[in-house]
C-alpha positions, 0 to 999 in steps of 0.5 A: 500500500502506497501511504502504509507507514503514514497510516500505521503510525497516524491510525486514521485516514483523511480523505481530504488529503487522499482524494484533495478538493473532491473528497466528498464526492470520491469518500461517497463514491468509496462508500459506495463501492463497499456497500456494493461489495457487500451487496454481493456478498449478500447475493453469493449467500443468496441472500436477499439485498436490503433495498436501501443498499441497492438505492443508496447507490444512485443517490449522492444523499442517502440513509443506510442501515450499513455502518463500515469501520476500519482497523489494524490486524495487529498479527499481520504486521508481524509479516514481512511486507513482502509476504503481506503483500497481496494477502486479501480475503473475505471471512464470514458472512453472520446473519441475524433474523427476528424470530418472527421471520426465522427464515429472512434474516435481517442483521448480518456482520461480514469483513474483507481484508488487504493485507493488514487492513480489515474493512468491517460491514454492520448492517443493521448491527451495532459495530464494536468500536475496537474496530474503529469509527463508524463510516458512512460517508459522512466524515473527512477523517475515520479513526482505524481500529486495532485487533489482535487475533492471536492469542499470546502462546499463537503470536509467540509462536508466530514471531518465533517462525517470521524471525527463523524465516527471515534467518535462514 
C-alpha cells in the first residue's frame, strides 16, 4: 500500500488529503463501492439485498442501515511486507433474523481484508468500536481500529517462525 507507514503510525485516514478538493464526492463514491461489495456478498449467500443498499447507490444523499469501520490486524504486521503483500480475503458472512421471520434474516456482520487492513460491514448491527469509527460517508477523517487475533502462546509462536524465516 502506497501511504502504509503514514497510516500505521497516524491510525486514521483523511480523505481530504487522499482524494484533495473532491473528497466528498470520491469518500461517497468509496462508500459506495463497499456497500456494493457487500451487496454481493449478500447475493453469493443468496441472500436477499436490503433495498436501501441497492438505492443508496444512485443517490449522492442517502440513509443506510450499513455502518463500515476500519482497523489494524495487529498479527499481520508481524509479516514481512513482502509476504503481506497481496494477502486479501473475505471471512464470514453472520446473519441475524427476528424470530418472527426465522427464515429472512435481517442483521448480518461480514469483513474483507488487504493485507493488514480489515474493512468491517454492520448492517443493521451495532459495530464494536475496537474496530474503529463508524463510516458512512459522512466524515473527512475515520479513526482505524486495532485487533489482535492471536492469542499470546499463537503470536509467540508466530514471531518465533517470521524471525527463523527471515534467518535462514
Amino acid at each position: 500500500m502506497a501511504n502504509e507507514d503514514l497510516v500505521l503510525r497516524r491510525r486514521f485516514i483523511d480523505f481530504e488529503e487522499v482524494y484533495g478538493a473532491g473528497w466528498e464526492d470520491s469518500q461517497r463514491n468509496l462508500y459506495k463501492y463497499f456497500a456494493k461489495s457487500f451487496g454481493c456478498r449478500l447475493v453469493d449467500a443468496c441472500t436477499a439485498v436490503p433495498p436501501d443498499i441497492v438505492e443508496l447507490l444512485g443517490q449522492t444523499s442517502f440513509r443506510t442501515s450499513l455502518r463500515l469501520t476500519i482497523a489494524v490486524n495487529e498479527d499481520l504486521l508481524l509479516m514481512p511486507k513482502s509476504d503481506r503483500n497481496g494477502f486479501i480475503g473475505k471471512g464470514e458472512l453472520f446473519a441475524w433474523a427476528p424470530r418472527s421471520a426465522p427464515s429472512s434474516p435481517d442483521s448480518f456482520i461480514w469483513d474483507e481484508h488487504i493485507s493488514w487492513l480489515r474493512t468491517c460491514y454492520w448492517y443493521n448491527h451495532a459495530p464494536d468500536g475496537a474496530y474503529g469509527s463508524t463510516w458512512i460517508a459522512d466524515c473527512k477523517v475515520i479513526y482505524l481500529g486495532s485487533f489482535a487475533p492471536l492469542d499470546e502462546h499463537t503470536r509467540n509462536e508466530f514471531i518465533e517462525k517470521v524471525k527463523a524465516r527471515e534467518e535462514s
